[in-house]
KEFI-933580 format. One record per residue (C-alpha): x, y, z. Coordinates in pm, whole numbers, padded with zeros to 5 digits, always signed. Layout:
% residues N
XYZ/...
//
This chain:
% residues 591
+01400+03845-14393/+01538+03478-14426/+01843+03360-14357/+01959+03279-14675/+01790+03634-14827/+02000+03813-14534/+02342+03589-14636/+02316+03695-14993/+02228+04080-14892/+02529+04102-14651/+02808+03894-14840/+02721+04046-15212/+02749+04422-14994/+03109+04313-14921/+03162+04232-15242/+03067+04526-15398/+03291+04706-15158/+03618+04478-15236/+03526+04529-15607/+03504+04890-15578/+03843+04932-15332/+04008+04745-15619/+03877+04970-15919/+03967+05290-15723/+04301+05158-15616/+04406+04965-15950/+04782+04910-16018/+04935+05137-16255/+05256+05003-16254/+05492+04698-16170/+05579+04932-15848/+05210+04943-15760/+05129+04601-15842/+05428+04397-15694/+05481+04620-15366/+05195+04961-15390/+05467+05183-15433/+05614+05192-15116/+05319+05451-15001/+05133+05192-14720/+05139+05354-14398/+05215+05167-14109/+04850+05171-13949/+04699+05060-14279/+04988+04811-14347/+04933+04684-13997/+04548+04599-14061/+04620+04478-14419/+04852+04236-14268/+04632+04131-14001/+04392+04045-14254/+04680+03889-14479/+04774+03660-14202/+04395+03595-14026/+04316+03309-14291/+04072+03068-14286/+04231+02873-14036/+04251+03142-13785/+03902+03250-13838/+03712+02898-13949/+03950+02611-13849/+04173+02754-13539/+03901+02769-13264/+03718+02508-13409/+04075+02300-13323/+04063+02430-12960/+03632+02291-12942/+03775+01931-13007/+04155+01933-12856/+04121+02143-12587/+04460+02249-12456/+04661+02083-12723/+04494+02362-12942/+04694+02652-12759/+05007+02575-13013/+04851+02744-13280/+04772+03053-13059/+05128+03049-12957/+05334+02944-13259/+05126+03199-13460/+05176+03523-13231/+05494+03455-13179/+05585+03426-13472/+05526+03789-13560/+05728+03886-13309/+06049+03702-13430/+05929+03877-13797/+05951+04249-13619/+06264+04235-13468/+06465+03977-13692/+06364+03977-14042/+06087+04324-14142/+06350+04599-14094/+06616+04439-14250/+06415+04304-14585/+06225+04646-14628/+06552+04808-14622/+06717+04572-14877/+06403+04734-15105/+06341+04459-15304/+06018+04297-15459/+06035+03958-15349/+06196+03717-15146/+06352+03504-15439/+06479+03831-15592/+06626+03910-15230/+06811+03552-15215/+06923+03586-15580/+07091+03949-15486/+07227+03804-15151/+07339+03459-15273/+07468+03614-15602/+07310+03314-15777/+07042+03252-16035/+07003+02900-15889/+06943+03042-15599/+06684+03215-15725/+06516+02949-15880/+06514+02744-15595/+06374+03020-15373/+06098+03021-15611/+06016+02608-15596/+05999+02664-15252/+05771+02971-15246/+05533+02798-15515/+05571+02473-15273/+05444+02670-14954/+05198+02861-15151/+04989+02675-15317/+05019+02421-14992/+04846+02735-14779/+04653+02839-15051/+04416+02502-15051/+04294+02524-14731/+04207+02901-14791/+03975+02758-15105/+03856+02493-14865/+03770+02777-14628/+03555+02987-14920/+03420+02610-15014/+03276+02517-14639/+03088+02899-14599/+02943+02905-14952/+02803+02575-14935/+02661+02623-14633/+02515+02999-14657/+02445+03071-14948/+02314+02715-15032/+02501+02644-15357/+02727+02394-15473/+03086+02389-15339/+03218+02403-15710/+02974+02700-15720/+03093+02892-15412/+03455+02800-15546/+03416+02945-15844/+03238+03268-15764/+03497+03305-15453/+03777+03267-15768/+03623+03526-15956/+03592+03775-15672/+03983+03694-15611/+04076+03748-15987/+03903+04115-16027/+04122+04292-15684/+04457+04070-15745/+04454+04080-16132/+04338+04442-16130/+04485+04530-15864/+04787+04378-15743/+04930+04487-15420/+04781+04794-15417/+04424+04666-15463/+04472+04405-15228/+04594+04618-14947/+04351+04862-14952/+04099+04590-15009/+04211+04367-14750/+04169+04645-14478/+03820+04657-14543/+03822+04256-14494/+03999+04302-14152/+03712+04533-14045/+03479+04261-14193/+03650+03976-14032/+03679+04090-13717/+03349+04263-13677/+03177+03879-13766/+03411+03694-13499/+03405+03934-13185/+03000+04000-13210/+02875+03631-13200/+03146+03571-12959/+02998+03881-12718/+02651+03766-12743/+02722+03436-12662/+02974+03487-12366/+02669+03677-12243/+02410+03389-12264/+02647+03143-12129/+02820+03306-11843/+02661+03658-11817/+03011+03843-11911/+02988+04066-12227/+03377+03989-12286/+03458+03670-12426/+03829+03695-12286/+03655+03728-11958/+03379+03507-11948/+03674+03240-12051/+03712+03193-11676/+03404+03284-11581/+03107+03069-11401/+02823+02968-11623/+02516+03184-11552/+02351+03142-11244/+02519+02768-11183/+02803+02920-10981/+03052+02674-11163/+03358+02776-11392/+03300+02774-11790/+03630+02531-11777/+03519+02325-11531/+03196+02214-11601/+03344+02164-11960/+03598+01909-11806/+03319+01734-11629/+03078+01695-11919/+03375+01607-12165/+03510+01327-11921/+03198+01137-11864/+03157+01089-12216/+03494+00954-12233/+03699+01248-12402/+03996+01382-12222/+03997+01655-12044/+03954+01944-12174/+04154+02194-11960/+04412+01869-11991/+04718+01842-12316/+04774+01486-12441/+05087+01576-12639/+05453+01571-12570/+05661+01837-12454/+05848+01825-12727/+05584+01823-12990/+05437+02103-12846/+05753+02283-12839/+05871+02184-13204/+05492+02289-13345/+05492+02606-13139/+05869+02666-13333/+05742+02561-13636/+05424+02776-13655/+05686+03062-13508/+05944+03041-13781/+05698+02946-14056/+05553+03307-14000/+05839+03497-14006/+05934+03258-14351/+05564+03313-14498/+05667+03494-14841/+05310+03687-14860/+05355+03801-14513/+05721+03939-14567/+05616+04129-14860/+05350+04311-14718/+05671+04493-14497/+05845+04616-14854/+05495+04798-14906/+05584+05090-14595/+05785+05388-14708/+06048+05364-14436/+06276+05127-14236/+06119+05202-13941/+05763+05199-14078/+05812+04818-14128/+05908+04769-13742/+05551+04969-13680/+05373+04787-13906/+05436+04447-13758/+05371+04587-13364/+04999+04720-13551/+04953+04432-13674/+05006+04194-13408/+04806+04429-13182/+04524+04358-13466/+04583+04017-13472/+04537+03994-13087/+04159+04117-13129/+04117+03795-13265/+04346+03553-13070/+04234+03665-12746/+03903+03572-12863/+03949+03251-13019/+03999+03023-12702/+03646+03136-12534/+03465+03128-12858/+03631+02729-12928/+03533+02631-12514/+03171+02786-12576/+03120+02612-12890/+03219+02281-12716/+02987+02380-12467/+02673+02437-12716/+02736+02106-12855/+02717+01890-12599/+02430+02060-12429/+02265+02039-12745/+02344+01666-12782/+02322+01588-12447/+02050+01796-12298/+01969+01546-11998/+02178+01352-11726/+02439+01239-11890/+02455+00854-11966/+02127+00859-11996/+01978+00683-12251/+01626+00933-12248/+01876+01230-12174/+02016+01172-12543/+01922+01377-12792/+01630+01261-13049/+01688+01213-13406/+01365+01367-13541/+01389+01664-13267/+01713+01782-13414/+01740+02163-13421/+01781+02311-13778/+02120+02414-13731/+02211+02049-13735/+01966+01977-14043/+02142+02250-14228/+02493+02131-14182/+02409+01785-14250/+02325+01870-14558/+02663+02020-14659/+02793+01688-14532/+03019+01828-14271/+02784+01683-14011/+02693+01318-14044/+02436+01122-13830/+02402+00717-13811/+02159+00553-13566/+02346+00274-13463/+02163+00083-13228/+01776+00234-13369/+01701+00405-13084/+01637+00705-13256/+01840+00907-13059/+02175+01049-13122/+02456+00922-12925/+02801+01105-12858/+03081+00963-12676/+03428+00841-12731/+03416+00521-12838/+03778+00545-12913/+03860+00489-12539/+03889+00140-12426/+03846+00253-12102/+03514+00371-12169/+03350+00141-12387/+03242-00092-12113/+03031+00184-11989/+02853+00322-12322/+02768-00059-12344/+02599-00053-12022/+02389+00296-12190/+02279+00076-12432/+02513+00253-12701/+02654+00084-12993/+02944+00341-13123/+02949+00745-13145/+02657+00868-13398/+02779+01191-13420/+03044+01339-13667/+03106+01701-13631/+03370+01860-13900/+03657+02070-13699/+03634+02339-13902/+03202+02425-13909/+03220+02530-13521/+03315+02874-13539/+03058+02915-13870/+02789+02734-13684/+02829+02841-13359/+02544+03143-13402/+02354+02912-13492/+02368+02629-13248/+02325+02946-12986/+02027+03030-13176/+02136+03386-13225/+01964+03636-13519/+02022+03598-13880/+02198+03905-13876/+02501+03744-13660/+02478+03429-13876/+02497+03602-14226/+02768+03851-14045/+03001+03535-13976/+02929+03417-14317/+03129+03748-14467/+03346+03750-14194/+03463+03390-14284/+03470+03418-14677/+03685+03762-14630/+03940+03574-14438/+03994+03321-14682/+03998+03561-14979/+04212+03792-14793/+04498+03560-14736/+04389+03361-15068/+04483+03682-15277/+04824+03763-15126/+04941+03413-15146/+04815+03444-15516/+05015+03754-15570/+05324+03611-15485/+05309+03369-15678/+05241+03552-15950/+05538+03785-15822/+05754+03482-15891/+05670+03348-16164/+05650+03726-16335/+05921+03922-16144/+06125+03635-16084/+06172+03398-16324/+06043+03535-16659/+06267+03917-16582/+06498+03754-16336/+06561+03424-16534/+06430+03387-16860/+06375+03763-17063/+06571+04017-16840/+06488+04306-17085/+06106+04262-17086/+05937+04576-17075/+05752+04716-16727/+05400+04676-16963/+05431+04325-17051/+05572+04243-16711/+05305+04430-16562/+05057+04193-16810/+05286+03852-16717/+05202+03882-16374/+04842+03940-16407/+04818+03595-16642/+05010+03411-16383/+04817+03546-16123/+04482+03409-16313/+04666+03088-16387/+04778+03071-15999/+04342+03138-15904/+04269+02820-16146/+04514+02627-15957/+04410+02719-15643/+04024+02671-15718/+04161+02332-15814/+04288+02248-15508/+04007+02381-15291/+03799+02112-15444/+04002+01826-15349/+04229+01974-15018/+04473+01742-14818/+04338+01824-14528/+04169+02022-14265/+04210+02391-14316/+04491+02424-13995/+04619+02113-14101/+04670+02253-14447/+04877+02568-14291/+05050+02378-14068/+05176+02209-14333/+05263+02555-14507/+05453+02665-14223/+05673+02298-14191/+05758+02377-14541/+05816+02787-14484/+06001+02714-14157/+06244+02390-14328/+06299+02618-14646/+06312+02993-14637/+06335+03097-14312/+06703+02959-14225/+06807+03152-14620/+06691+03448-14508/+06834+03453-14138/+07156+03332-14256/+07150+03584-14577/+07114+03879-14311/+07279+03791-14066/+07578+03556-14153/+07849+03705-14410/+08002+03367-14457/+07696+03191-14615/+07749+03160-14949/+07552+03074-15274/+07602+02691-15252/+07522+02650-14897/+07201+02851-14939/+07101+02641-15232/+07210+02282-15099/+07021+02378-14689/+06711+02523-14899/+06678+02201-15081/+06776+01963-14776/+06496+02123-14587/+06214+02164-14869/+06307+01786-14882/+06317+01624-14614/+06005+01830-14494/+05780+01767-14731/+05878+01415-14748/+05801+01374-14423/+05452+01515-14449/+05354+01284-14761/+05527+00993-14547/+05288+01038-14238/+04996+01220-14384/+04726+00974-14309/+04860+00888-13970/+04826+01310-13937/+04480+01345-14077/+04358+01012-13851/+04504+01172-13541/+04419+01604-13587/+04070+01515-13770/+03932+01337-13477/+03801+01488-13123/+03939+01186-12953/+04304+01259-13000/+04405+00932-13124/+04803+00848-13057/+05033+00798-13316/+05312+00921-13183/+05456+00588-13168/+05530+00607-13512/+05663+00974-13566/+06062+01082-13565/+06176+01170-13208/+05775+01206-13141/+05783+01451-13340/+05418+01525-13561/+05391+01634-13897/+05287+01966-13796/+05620+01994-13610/+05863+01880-13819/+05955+02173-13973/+06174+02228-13711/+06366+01927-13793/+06356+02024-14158/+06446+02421-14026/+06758+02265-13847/+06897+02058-14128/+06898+02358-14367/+07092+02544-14118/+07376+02246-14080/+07379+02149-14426/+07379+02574-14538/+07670+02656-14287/+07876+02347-14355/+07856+02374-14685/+07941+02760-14679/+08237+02666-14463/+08335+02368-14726/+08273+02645-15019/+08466+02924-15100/+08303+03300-14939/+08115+03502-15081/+08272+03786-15272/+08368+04076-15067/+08092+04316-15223/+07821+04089-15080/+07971+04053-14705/+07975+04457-14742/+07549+04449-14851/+07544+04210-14554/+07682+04455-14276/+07486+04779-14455/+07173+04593-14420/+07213+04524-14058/+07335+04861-14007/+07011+05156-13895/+07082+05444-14176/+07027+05649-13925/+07411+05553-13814/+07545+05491-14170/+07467+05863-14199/+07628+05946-13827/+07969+05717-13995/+07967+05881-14314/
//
């Protein structure tokens, strides 16, 4: 059976299968369709959240990040992990025990404002839609590829598959559905990555074979990738090129950005218990893990592939190189999605890749007889064309294909749901017609959750960036908005309505700002393999990708010294603020 035949077999089965998970478990109610009536358990909450969070970027874009930058790709790994860690112990317990829909509805109740409110919801939608492109760009890449259709094609059938499970639904749909999609998603990354740790180093676990010695050659995975990288003028791979203090504030960023993520926290009002929502998030990072372990052996061997496919012979030279008309098919293929671009330079007829972005180098590709790199390779294809450059079945490549599509639709659909949560639950009940009935709020959110699946296929046509770049972006604006309302809303009696609004809005601000300011320097220096510097021109060296933290801080001094400027909350709310820190298990020992 062909590839493409195969593709369409294996990724219209998982279809069926979401489409069926979200007939059978169709929302009934607001209850089921804003939270699935509270009756998750923590095992199946754990893998629906796995899948939640395991987007496009960590499935497509994240190892595909760690091929190119090498070391400087381990932020992700650790900003992202971590951050569900901070969400278990800080922030699940406490929301799930609140009992509340939504995040906004939780400020509004905590702040005691309607402004508040509203604002929460600007900077949900903000954050959103923000992470919500590069999931479209995600279901974009794999449909044009696989299934050999036009990316407004693949975007609209992925927006249709979207709109039956989230419209139909809701939460409950998508739960059930996106546990299915973490069995997908994982099965697709793990099994390439087995097969090919075994052809490349002999180990069948990719963890392992990490640090293992290439097959028979006696040398390290790691080393001989630092060798080959070097001499074509890249940095080393084993080797970070950013600051401290970048990779510090990015690690932070991506850590507090997860435990701010709005369709992550409401996945933990889903369990029926307090401490089901603790359990949920230890399952889930424990799923999560599967993948993350993975991710840094399956980036290195892509590398790896690459260059031995580009660079079969002695390196530097100039018969070594790679022919143009000898190009395997993998490379046809993805040239033809234009994520993989070719230009003979010098008419050799042979594909050069170097860096030609290091002066220190091009002296020596002159000498080869090169005239500039000829080789483009898109971040985010090496995890989807990894099978392929390994020259492994069909099966594995039309596996990855599903795997990749569910992660994107996974995380696509709960970001759509909250935002159809907000505009629905929050602003139309909350703001605008607080006697609507549960039926026409129940219908309300499923037209702005079609509305919010227009907008989004919108954006995946015309993303701002990368797929990781996208949701790093997210998380700057999650970590610089929400994240310091919540913390101080639990945890801080003396915050009060106008310092929650005013730090929220500082934050969302300045953030965002920030991002728009220094976007292109950000796309110039993350989209290339060379790691181009422009640090020189960022805040306290400080990246885009970072500044969140910045953003995260400034919320927090502008919230407090506001609240401190402000008169305190009444005493009813300081009271909701100790019962929610306090276990029920000892509100019941107190009386």
């Amino acid at each position: 059976m062909s590839l493409q035949a195969l593709t369409y077999l294996v990724v219209g089965a998982s279809f069926a299968l979401y489409i069926g998970i979200a007939f059978w478990s169709r929302a009934h109610n607001t209850g089921d369709f804003y939270i699935a009536g509270k009756t998750v358990s923590p095992v199946a909450n754990g893998m629906a959240t796995a899948a939640d969070w395991m987007s496009a970027a960590s499935f497509i874009s994240m190892a595909g990040l760690i091929a190119f930058l090498g070391y400087d790709g381990s932020v992700y790994l650790m900003g992202w992990t971590g951050g569900y860690v901070l969400l278990a112990l800080f922030l699940a317990p406490y929301l799930r025990k609140f009992g509340k829909f939504t995040v906004p509805e939780f400020i509004a109740e905590r702040y005691y404002s309607r402004t508040a409110r509203i604002v929460a919801v600007i900077c949900l939608i903000f954050v959103s839609f923000t992470y919500v492109a590069g999931q479209m760009r995600g279901v974009g890449i794999v449909f044009s590829r696989f299934l050999e259709v036009d990316v407004t094609v693949g975007l609209i059938i992925g927006m249709g598959i979207v709109f039956v499970y989230a419209v139909l639904g809701g939460m409950k749909g998508i739960t059930y559905t996106q546990v299915a999609q973490y069995c997908v998603l994982i099965f697709a990354y793990t099994v390439p990555a087995v097969f090919i740790a075994i052809q490349i180093t002999g180990d069948p676990v990719p963890q392992l074979a990490f640090g293992a010695d290439i097959h028979g050659s006696g040398t390290g995975l790691l080393d001989k990738l630092d060798d080959i990288v070097t001499s074509l003028g890249f940095s080393q791979y084993t080797d970070g090129s950013k600051s401290t203090v970048d990779v510090f504030c990015i690690t932070l960023a991506l850590m507090v950005g997860t435990a701010g993520l709005p369709h992550v926290i409401v996945r933990f009002f889903t369990v029926p218990k307090v401490r089901d929502a603790r359990k949920s998030a230890g399952y889930a990072l424990l799923f999560i893990a599967i993948l993350y372990t993975t991710a840094p052996a399956v980036g290195a061997m892509a590398r790896f592939n690459l260059l031995n496919t580009v660079q079969p012979g002695p390196v530097g030279a100039i018969d070594g190189n790679l022919e143009y008309e000898s190009r395997p098919r993998w490379m046809r293929n993805w040239e033809n999605t234009g994520l993989v671009s070719i230009e003979d330079k010098n008419g050799d007829g042979r594909i050069q890749y170097y860096n030609d972005k290091n002066p220190e180098f091009s002296a020596t590709a002159e000498d080869y007889g090169w005239n500039g790199n000829e080789l483009v390779v898109d971040n985010d294809i090496m995890v989807l064309a990894n099978p392929e450059i390994a020259g492994l079945p069909n099966w594995v490549i039309a596996l990855v294909a599903a795997g990749g599509i569910a992660a994107a639709l996974s995380t696509a659909a709960g970001l759509l749901l909250v935002i159809s949560a907000a505009v629905s639950h929050d602003l139309i009940k909350g703001i605008f017609v607080p006697g609507i009935s549960e039926r026409n709020e129940l219908r309300a959110g499923r037209i702005a959750a079609a509305f919010a699946i227009l907008v989004a296929g919108y954006l995946g046509f015309d993303p701002p960036g990368w797929v990781a770049q996208v949701v790093a972006f997210a998380f700057g604006l999650a970590a610089a908005s929400l994240f310091p309302a919540i913390m101080l809303g639990i945890f801080v009696k003396r915050a009060n309505k106008q310092g929650a609004i005013a730090g929220m809005l500082a934050g969302l601000l300045f953030t965002y700002g920030y991002i728009e300011f220094y976007k292109g320097l950000f796309l110039k220096w993350a989209g290339s393999p060379w790691g181009i510097n422009t640090a020189d021109h960022w805040l306290f060296g400080i990246s885009p990708e970072g500044i969140g933290v910045i953003g995260m801080l400034l919320n927090f001094a502008v919230a407090l010294t506001v609240s401190h400027l402000t008169a305190p909350p009444p005493v009813h709310i300081q009271r909701l603020v100790e019962q929610i820190r306090v276990p029920r298990e000892l509100e019941s020992h107190h009386g």
